[in-house]
N, C-alpha and C positions, 0 to 999 in steps of 0.2 A: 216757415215761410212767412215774410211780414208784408205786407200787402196796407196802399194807402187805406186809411178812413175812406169808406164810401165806395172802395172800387171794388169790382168783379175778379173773381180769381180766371186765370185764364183758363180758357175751354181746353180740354183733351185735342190733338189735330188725329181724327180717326179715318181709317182712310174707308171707311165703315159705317153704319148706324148701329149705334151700339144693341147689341142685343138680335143684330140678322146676324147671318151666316159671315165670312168670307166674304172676298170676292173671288170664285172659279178659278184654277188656273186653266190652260189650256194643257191639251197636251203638246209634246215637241214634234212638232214638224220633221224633224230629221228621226227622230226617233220609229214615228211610222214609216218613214223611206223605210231605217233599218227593218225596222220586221218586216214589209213586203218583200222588200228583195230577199232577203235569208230564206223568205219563204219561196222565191221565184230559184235562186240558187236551189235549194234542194231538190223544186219537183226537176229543176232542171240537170241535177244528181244520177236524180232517179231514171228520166228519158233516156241521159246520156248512159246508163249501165244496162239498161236493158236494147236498146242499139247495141249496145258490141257483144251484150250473150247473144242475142239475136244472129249476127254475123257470125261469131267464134260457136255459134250451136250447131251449125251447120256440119262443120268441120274437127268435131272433136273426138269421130273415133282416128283419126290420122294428125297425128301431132306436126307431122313435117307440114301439111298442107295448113294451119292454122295460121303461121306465121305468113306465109303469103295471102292468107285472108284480110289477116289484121292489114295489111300494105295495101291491098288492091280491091276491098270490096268496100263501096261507098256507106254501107249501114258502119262498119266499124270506123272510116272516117270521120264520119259525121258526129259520131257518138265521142272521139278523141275531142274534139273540135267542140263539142258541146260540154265536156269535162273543163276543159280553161276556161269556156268562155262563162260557165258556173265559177268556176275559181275566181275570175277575176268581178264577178258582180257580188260573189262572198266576200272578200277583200274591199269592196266598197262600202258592204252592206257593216261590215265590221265600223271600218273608221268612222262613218256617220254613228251609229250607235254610240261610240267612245263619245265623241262630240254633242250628239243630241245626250249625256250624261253629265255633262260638264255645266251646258246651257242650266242658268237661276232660274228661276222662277215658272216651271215647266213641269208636267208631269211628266215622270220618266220611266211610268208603264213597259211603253210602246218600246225604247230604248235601251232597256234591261233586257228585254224578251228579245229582241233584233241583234243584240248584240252577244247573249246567251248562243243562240241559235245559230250564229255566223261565228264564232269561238269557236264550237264543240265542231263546224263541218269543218272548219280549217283544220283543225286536231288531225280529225277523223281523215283528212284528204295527207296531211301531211305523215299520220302512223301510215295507212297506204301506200303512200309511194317510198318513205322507207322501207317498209315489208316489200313491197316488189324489186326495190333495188336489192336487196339481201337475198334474195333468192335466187337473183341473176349472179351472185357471187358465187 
C-alpha cells in the first residue's frame, strides 16, 4: 500500500473498541415464542390425554359402553378438543421456530429448542394417529 508523504494510513472501521468483547446479540424473538408454545402444546398434550383416560376409565370393563363415552361424555370431549387445539399451536410453535432459524444476526438458542420440541410432538401426534388408523383396519 503506498500512502502520500505525510498522511495517515486509514483507521480500521470497527464496529467495536478493539480489544472489548463483541457487541451482544440478542436472542430471537420468535425463537422464544417457539419454545413457549412447544412448551404450552405439550402440557396441553398431556391435560388433553389425561381427560379422555379420565372419561374412557370409567368405562373400560364394558368395551360396548366406551364408545358412547367417547361421544357423549364432556371430559373426553373436551380432551378431543384440547388434542387440535395443542396440534394446531404445535404447528405454529414449529413454523416460528424455522423462521426465528433463519433470522441473521440472533441467537438461535430459544429456536433450536422450540422447534426441536414441536418436530418430535408432530412426529409423535402424527406415528399416533397413524397407529390408531391401522388398528381400526
Amino acid at each position: 500500500m503506498n500512502y502520500e508523504p505525510g498522511a495517515q494510513p486509514p483507521t480500521p472501521n470497527y464496529d467495536y473498541a478493539p480489544g472489548q468483547p463483541s457487541a451482544r446479540r440478542k436472542h430471537s424473538g420468535l425463537g422464544i415464542a417457539s419454545f413457549v408454545m412447544s412448551i404450552i402444546a405439550l402440557l396441553g398434550y398431556f391435560i388433553a390425554f389425561f381427560l379422555i383416560i379420565a372419561a374412557v376409565g370409567q368405562a373400560i370393563q364394558d368395551p360396548a359402553y366406551i364408545e358412547e363415552t367417547i361421544t357423549n361424555d364432556p371430559a373426553a370431549i373436551m380432551g378431543t378438543l384440547a388434542i387440535f387445539g395443542a396440534a394446531i399451536i404445535n404447528l405454529i410453535a414449529l413454523i416460528l421456530g424455522i423462521v426465528g432459524l433463519i433470522i441473521k444476526n440472533r441467537k438461535k438458542v430459544f429456536a433450536i429448542i422450540g422447534t426441536v420440541l414441536s418436530s418430535l410432538s408432530v412426529l409423535l401426534i402424527v406415528f399416533l394417529f397413524i397407529v390408531g388408523t391401522l388398528q381400526q383396519l
